[in-house]
N, C-alpha and C positions, 0 to 999 in steps of 0.2 A: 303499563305495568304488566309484569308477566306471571299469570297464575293460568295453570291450564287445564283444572279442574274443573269436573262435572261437579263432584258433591265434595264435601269434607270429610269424612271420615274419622280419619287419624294424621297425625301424622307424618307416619311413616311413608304416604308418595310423594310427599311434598318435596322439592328440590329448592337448596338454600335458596335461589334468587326468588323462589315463589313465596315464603316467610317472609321473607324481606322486605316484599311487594305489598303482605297484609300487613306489615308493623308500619309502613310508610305510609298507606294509606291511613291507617286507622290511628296515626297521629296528627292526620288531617281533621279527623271523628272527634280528636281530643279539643283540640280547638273549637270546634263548630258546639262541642256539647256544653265547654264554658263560656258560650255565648249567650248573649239575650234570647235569640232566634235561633232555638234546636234543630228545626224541623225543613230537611231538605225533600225532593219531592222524586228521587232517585226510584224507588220503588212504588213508585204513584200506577195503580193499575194492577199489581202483584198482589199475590193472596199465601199471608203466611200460617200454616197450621204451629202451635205448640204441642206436641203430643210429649206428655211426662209420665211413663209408666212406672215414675220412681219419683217420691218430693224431692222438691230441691225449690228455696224459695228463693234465694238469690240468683240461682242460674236461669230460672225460668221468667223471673223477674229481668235480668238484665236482657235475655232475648227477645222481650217483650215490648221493652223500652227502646232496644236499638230498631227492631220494626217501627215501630210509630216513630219514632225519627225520622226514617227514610220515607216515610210515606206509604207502608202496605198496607193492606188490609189486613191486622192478626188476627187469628181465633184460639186461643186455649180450650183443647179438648180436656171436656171432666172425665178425666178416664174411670174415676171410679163408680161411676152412675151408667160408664158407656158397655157396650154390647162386649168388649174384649172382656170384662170383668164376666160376661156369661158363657167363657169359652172359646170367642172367636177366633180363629186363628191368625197368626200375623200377617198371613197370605191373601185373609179374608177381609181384613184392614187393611192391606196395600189395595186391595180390587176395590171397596168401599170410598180409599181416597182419593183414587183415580178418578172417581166419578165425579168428585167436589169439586177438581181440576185443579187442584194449589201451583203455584209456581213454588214454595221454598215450607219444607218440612224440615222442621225443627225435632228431632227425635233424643230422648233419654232412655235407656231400656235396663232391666236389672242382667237379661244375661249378653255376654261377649259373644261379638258377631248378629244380634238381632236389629240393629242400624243398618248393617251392609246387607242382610238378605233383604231389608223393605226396599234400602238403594236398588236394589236390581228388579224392581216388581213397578216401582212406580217412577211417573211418567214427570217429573220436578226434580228438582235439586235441594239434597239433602244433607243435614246437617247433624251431627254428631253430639252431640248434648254430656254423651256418657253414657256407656254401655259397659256395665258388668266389671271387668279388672284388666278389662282390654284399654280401652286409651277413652279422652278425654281432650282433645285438640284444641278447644278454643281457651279452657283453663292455660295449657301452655304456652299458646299464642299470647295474652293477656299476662304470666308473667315474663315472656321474653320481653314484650313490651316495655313492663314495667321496669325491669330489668337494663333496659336499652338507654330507657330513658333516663335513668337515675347512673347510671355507670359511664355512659358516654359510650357504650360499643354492646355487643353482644358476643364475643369471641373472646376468647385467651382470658376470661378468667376460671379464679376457681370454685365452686360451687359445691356446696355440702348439702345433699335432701338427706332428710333425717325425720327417723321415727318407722310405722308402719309402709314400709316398702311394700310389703310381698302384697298385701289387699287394696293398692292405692293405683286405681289410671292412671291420675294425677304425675303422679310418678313415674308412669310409664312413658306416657307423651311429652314429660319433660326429659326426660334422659335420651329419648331420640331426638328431640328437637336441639338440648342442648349441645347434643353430642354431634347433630348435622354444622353445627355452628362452631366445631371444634373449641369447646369448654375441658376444663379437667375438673371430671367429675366425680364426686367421692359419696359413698352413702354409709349411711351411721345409723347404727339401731343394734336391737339383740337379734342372737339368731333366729330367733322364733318370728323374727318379721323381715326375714330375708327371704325373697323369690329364689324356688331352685333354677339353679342354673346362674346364678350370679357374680359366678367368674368370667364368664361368656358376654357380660355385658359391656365390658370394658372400663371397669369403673374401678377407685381405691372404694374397698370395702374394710368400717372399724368399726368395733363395739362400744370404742370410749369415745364419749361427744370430746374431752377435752383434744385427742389426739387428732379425732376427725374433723374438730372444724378451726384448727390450729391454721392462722394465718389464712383465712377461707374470703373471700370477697362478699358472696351469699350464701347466707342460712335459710335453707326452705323447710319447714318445719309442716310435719303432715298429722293430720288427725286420725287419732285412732279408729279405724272403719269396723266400730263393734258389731255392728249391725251384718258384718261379713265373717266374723271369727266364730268358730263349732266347738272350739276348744279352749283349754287355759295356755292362750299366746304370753301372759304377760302376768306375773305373782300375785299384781293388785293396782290401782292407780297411785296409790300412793307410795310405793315402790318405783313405777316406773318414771312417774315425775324427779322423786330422787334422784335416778341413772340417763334419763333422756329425755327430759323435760326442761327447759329452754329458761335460762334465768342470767342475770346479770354475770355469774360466779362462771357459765361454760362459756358464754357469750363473747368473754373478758380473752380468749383463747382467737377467736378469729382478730381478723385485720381492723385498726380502728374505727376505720369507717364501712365497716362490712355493715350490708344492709339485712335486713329478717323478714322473712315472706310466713304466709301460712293460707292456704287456697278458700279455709272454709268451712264449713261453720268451727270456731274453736272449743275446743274445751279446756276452758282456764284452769290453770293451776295443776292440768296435765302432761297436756303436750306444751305449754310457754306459760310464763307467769304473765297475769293479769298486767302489773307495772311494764314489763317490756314491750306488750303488745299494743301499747298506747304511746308508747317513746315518741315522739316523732321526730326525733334525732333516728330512732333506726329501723322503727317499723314502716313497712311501706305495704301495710297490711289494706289501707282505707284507700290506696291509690291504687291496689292491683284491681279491687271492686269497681272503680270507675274506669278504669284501662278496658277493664270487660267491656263495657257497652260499646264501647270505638270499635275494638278488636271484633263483638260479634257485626256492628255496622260492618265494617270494611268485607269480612268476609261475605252476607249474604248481597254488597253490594256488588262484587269481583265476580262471586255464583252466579247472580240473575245477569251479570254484563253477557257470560259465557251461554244461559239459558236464552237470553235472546236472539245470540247468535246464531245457536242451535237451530234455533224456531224460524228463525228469516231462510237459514239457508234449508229448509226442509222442504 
């Protein structure tokens, strides 16, 4: 397999046949995990940190699971009881982690760019969880996946992400992934949650769901990231469910068998109606959650192939 990464990041270094290589293996993951016997011994001897300076209970949950599958050792840091909660610097937790001697940190951070400054400080291979409004990598990996698997290809369809763009990783790491895989890519939402510069990204850009997910293959539908907005982005929820909220009636506009994603945690009856999100005619909402655990396996497996290498020829 060809992946020639130290850490994961984002991403944006990834080279198509190196995605390709995590979505193959990690439908190998998908098998092994609807088996009786989960637990392969691939990481047997390895030490994985979770550090989550942001909740997330499915993401940290799923990276949690695919370590104990392979065989590491994890630890989930309580970061809210830990020494960074009294100041420490991030510099001062790469030098603290170095001590532990981890093989594979698993890192979440609230601001962009704080993943890749610990990447350069500590002495393991690093993982990207979600940092700030920068990228989100294994989200995207897990729906190409899911995507692959359910479409028969990952190329030359058309793909609508819709809702809050501008505050969304999610979004971000899909629109270069999908776009390394040449997709035509469209996004749909108001202006008030459009990224500046979004001509530049190469994508149809609409206001109206009907227009923008007209004849579309996938609906990726993103949750409103309130907990990121300073201002009035949006009139009210019950307005915006009105104009960009996901229900049988805009739905009815894309391709028959157009499939409906949404990354996580939802907010019913905003961003998608409850009834749609349970369809399993179209929602592939409960299969991108179990795609994750494969998708993080393959990756910190392909990681630690590359840190052993590392470490042999040193």
């Amino acid at each position: 397999m060809t992946f020639r990464q130290d850490h994961l990041l984002g991403i944006e270094p990834l080279a198509p046949d190196e995605i390709t290589s995590i979505l193959d293996l990690a439908d190998d993951y998908v098998a092994l995990s609807r088996s009786p016997d989960k637990h392969v011994e691939t990481l047997r001897g390895l030490t994985q940190i979770n550090m989550f300076f942001e909740n997330s209970t499915r993401t940290q949950a799923s990276f949690e699971l695919a370590g104990k599958r392979l065989g590491a050792d994890v630890m989930n840091m309580g970061l809210a009881a830990s020494s960074i909660k009294k100041g420490e610097t991030l510099i001062d937790t790469a030098m603290t982690l170095n001590a532990m001697q981890p093989d594979l940190l698993v890192v979440r951070h609230p601001h962009s760019g704080a993943v890749d400054l610990l990447a350069q400080k500590v002495n393991c291979a690093v993982l990207n969880a979600g940092d700030g409004r920068h990228e989100h990598p294994t989200q995207a990996l897990l729906d190409a996946l899911t995507i692959r698997r359910k479409k028969g290809r990952l190329h030359r369809l058309s793909i609508a992400i819709c809702g809050d763009i501008a505050h969304s990783r999610v979004a971000r790491s899909n629109l270069i992934l999908l776009g390394k895989m040449e997709n035509r890519l469209r996004l749909v939402g108001p202006p008030t949650l459009m990224p500046a510069g979004i001509n530049e990204l190469g994508c149809e850009v609409y206001e109206d769901m009907a227009e923008g997910l007209r004849d579309v293959d996938v609906v990726m539908m993103l949750r409103l990231q309130k907990e990121r907005m300073d201002g009035g982005f949006i009139p009210s929820e019950r307005e915006y469910h009105h104009l960009y909220g996901l229900d049988a009636d805009k739905l009815s506009h894309a391709s028959p068998d157009a499939i409906v994603m949404h990354p996580g945690p939802m907010n019913r009856g905003v961003e998608i109606d409850g009834t749609l999100a349970d369809d399993i005619n179209r929602s592939v909402i409960q299969e991108q959650v179990e795609m994750g655990v494969a998708v993080r396996m393959a990756a910190m497996d392909l990681l630690a192939r590359n840190l052993r290498d590392r470490r042999a020829a040193a």
